[in-house]
C-alpha positions in Angstrom: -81.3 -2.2 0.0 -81.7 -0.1 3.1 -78.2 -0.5 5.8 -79.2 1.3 9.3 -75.6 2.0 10.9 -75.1 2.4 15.0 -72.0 4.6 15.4 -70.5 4.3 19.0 -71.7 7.0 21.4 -69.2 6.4 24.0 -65.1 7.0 23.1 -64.7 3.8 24.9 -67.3 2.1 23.0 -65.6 3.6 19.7 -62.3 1.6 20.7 -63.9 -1.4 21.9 -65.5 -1.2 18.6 -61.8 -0.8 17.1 -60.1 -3.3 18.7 -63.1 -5.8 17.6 -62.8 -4.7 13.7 -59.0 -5.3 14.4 -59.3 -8.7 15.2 -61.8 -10.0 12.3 -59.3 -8.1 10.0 -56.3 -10.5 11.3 -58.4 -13.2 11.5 -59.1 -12.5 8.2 -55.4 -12.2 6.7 -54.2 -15.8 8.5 -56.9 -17.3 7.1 -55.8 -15.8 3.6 -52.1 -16.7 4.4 -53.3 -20.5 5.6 -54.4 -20.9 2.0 -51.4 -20.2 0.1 -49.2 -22.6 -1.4 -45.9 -21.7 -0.1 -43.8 -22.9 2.7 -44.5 -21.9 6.0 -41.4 -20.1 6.6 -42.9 -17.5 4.1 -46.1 -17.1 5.2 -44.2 -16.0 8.6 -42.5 -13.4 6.2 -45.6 -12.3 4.6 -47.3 -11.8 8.3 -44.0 -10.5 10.0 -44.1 -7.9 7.2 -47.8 -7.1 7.2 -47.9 -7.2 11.1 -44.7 -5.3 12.4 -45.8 -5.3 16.1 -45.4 -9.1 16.4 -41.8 -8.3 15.7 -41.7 -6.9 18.9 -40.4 -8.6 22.2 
């Protein structure tokens, strides 16, 4: 299998790229912590402690 790979040329482009690879990535870890079998107040736990910034404000 052949995989051709684009890199960013623009440092603007590289953070767009970033912020994009960010988001599937959380997007990713709700949906793992949506499946779980455990009340929600832990999954909040789990995230808070996986996710420090939503701590914040």
């Amino acid at each position: 299998m052949n995989i051709i790979v684009y890199r960013p040329e623009t440092e603007e482009d590289q953070k767009d790229l970033e912020k994009k690879a960010a988001m599937v990535h959380s997007q990713a870890v709700l949906q793992c912590l949506k499946q779980l079998s455990c009340p929600i107040y832990q999954k909040q736990a789990i995230w808070k402690e996986i996710n420090p910034d939503t701590n914040k404000g």
